[in-house]
C-alpha positions as CSV (number, residue, x, y, z in Angstrom):
1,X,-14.0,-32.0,-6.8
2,X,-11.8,-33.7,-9.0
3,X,-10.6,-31.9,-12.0
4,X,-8.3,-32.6,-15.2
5,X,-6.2,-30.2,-17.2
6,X,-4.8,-32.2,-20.4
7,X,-3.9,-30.6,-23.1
8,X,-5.8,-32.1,-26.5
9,X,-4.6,-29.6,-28.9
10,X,-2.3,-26.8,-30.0
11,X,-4.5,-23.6,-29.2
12,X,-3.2,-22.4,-25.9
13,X,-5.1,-22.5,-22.6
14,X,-4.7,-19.3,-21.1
15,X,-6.3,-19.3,-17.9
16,X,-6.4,-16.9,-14.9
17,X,-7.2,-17.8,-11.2
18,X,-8.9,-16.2,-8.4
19,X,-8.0,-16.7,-5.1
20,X,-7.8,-20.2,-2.8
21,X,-10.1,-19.4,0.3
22,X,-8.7,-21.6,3.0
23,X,-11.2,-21.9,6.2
24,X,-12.7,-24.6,8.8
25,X,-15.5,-21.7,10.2
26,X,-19.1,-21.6,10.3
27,X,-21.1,-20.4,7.4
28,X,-21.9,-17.1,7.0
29,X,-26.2,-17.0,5.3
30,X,-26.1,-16.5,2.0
31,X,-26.8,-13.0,1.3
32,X,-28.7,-13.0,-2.3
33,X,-30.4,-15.6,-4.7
34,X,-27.6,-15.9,-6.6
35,X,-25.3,-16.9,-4.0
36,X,-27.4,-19.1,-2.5
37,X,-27.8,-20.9,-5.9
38,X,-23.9,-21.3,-6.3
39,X,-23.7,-22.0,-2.6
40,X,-26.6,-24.7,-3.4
41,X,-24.8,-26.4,-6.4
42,X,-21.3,-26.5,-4.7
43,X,-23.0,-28.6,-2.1
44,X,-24.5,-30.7,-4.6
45,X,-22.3,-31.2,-7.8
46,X,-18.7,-29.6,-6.1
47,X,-18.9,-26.9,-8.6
48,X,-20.7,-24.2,-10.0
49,X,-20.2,-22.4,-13.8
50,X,-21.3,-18.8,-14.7
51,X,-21.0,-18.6,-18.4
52,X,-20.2,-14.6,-19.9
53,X,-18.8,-13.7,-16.1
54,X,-16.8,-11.2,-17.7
55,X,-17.4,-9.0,-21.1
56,X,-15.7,-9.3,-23.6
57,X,-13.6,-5.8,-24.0
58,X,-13.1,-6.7,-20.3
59,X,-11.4,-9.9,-21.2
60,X,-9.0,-8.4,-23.6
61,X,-7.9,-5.7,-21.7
62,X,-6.8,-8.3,-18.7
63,X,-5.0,-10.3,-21.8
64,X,-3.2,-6.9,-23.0
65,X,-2.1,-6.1,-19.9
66,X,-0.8,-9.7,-18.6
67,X,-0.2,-11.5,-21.7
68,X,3.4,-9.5,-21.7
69,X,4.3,-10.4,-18.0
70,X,3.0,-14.1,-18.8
71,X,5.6,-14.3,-22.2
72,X,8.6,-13.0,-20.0
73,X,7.6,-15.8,-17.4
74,X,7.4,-18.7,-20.3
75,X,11.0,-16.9,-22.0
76,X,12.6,-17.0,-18.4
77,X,13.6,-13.2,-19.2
78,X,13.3,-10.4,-16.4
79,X,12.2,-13.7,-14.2
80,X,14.1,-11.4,-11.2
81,X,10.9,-8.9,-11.3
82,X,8.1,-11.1,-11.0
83,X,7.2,-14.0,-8.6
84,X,6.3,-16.6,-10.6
85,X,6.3,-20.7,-11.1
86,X,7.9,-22.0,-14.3
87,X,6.9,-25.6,-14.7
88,X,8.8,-26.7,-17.4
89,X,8.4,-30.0,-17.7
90,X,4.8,-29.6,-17.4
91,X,4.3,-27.2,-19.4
92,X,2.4,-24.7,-16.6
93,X,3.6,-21.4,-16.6
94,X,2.1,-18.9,-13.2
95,X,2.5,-15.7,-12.4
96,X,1.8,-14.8,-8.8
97,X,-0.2,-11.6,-8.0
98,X,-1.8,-11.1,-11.1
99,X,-3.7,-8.0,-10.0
100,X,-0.7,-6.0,-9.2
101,X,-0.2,-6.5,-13.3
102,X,-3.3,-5.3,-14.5
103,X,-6.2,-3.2,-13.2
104,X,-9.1,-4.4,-15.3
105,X,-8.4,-8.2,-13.6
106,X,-9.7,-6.5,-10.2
107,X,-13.1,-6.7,-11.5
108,X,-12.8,-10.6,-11.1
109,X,-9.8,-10.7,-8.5
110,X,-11.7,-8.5,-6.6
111,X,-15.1,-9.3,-7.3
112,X,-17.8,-9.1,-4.5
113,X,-20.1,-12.2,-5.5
114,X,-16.9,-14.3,-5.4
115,X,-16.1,-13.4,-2.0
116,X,-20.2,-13.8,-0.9
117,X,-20.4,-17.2,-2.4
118,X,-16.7,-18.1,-0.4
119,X,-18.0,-16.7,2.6
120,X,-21.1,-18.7,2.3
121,X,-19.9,-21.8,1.5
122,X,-16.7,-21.9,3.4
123,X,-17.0,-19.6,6.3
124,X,-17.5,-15.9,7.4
125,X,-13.6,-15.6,8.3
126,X,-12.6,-17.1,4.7
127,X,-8.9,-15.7,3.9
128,X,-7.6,-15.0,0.6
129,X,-4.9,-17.3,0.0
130,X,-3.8,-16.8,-3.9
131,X,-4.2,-14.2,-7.1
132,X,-2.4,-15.4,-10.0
133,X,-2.5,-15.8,-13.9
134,X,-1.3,-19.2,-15.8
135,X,-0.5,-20.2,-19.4
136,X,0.0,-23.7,-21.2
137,X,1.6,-23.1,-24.2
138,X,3.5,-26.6,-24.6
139,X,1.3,-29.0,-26.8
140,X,1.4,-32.5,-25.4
141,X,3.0,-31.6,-21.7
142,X,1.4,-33.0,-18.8
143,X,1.7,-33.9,-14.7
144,X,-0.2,-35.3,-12.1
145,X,-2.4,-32.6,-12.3
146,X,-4.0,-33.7,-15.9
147,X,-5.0,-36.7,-13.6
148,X,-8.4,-36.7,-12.0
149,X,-7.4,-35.2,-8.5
150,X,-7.4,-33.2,-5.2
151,X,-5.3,-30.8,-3.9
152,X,-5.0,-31.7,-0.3
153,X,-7.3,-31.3,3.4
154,X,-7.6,-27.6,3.0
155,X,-11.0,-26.7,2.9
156,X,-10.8,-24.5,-0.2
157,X,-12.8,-22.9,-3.1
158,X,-10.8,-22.0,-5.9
159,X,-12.5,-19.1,-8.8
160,X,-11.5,-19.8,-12.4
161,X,-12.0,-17.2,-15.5
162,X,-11.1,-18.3,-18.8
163,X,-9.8,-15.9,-21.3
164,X,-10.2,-17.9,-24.0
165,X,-12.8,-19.8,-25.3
166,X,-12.8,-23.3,-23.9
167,X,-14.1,-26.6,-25.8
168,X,-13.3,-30.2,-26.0
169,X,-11.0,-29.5,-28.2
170,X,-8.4,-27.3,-26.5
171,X,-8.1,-28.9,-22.8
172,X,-11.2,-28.0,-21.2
173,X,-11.5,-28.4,-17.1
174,X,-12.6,-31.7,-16.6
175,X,-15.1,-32.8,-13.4
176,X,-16.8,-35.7,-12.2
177,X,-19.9,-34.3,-10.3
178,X,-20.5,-35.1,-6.9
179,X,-17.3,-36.8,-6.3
180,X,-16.5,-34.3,-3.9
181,X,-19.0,-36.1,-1.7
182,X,-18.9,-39.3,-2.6
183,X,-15.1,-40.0,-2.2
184,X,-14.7,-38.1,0.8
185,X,-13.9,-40.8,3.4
186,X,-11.3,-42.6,0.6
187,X,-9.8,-39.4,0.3
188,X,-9.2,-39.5,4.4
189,X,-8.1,-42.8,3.7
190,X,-5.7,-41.5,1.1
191,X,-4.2,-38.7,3.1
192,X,-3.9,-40.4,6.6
193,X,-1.8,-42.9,5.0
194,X,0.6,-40.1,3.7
195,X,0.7,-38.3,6.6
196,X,0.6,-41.1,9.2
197,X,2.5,-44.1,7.5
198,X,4.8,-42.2,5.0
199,X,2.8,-44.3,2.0
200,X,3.7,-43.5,-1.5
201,X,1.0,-44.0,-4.0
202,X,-2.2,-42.3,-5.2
203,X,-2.2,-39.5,-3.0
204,X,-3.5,-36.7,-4.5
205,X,-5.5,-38.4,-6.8
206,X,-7.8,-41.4,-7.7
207,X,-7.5,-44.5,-10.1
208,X,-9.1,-44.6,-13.2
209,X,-10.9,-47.2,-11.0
210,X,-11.9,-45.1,-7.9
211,X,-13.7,-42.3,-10.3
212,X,-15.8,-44.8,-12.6
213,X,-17.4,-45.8,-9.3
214,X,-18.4,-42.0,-8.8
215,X,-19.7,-42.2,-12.6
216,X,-21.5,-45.2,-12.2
217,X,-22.9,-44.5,-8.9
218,X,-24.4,-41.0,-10.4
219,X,-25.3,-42.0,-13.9
């Protein structure tokens, strides 16, 4: 799947992520209808939404409890107590093991049609690989990652809860559907040449170029 994060506006992205299931196994059969619809449009479009996943009071209690920890991170005070990324630069602030920071984010960290649907899709032995809570609060800041792109080989699926209402308007996740099948063998291309012959270049991502083919070949 390739995915954009840009920032388009001042109201703060405040986004909290599940874990990364890494795994090369077998699938395991889908256990219910709805995981073998997610499990179904994975295959097909490379990702899957559930709108309302969480309730609302739910929501803001994970906010109360990790928007302090997340403030600290972004200040760079008490940074000795947590493991956390501070991406400056970029504007990406992380803090690692978000469910150690607040109990009410276990009902999504921890959340049993997450783990079918990973198990499904990716394989029975499927290992949690990361629990963590992120912030953008830096209008304008931007990476690679705001790029249409892919992580790396690792088969992984990645879970992402919003806190906040997302729109056009305020940096929105941004997909091109299908493109995790249709680019497949240029992303091979892409990562043999990193690993193999030490390239520089557009690993990691794709050209404006490479992604209007997905769009046009799926219009």
């Amino acid at each position: 799947m390739l995915r954009s994060n840009k920032f388009v506006s001042k109201n703060v992205i405040f986004p909290l992520k599940k874990w990364q299931y890494y795994s090369t196994l077998h699938r395991e059969n889908p256990s219910s209808r709805d995981v073998s619809t997610a499990v179904r449009q994975l295959d097909e479009y490379g990702f899957y939404l559930v709108e309302n996943f969480v309730d609302k009071d739910t929501l803001n209690l994970i906010i109360k409890d990790l928007k302090p920890h997340l403030s600290n991170i972004v200040t760079n005070q008490n940074i000795e107590n947590y493991k956390a990324w501070r991406f400056e630069d970029y504007g990406v602030y992380r803090l690692l093991e978000a469910d150690k920071y607040s109990e009410s984010s276990k009902v999504f960290f921890n959340n049993q049609f997450i783990e079918n649907v990973a198990k499904s899709y990716a394989g029975k032995e499927v290992v949690p690989y990361q629990k963590m809570s992120e912030i953008r609060p830096t209008v304008d800041a931007k990476s690679i990652a705001d790029q249409m792109h892919f992580d790396d080989w690792k088969i992984r699926l990645k879970a992402f809860l919003y806190l906040t209402d997302v729109s056009k308007e305020n940096a929105p996740l941004v997909y091109v559907p299908r493109s995790h099948v249709y680019m497949t063998e240029l992303r091979k291309q892409k990562e043999f040449e990193y690993f193999f012959e030490g390239k520089e270049g557009s690993y990691g991502y794709f050209t404006d170029e490479e992604v209007q083919q997905v769009k046009n070949k799926y219009k």
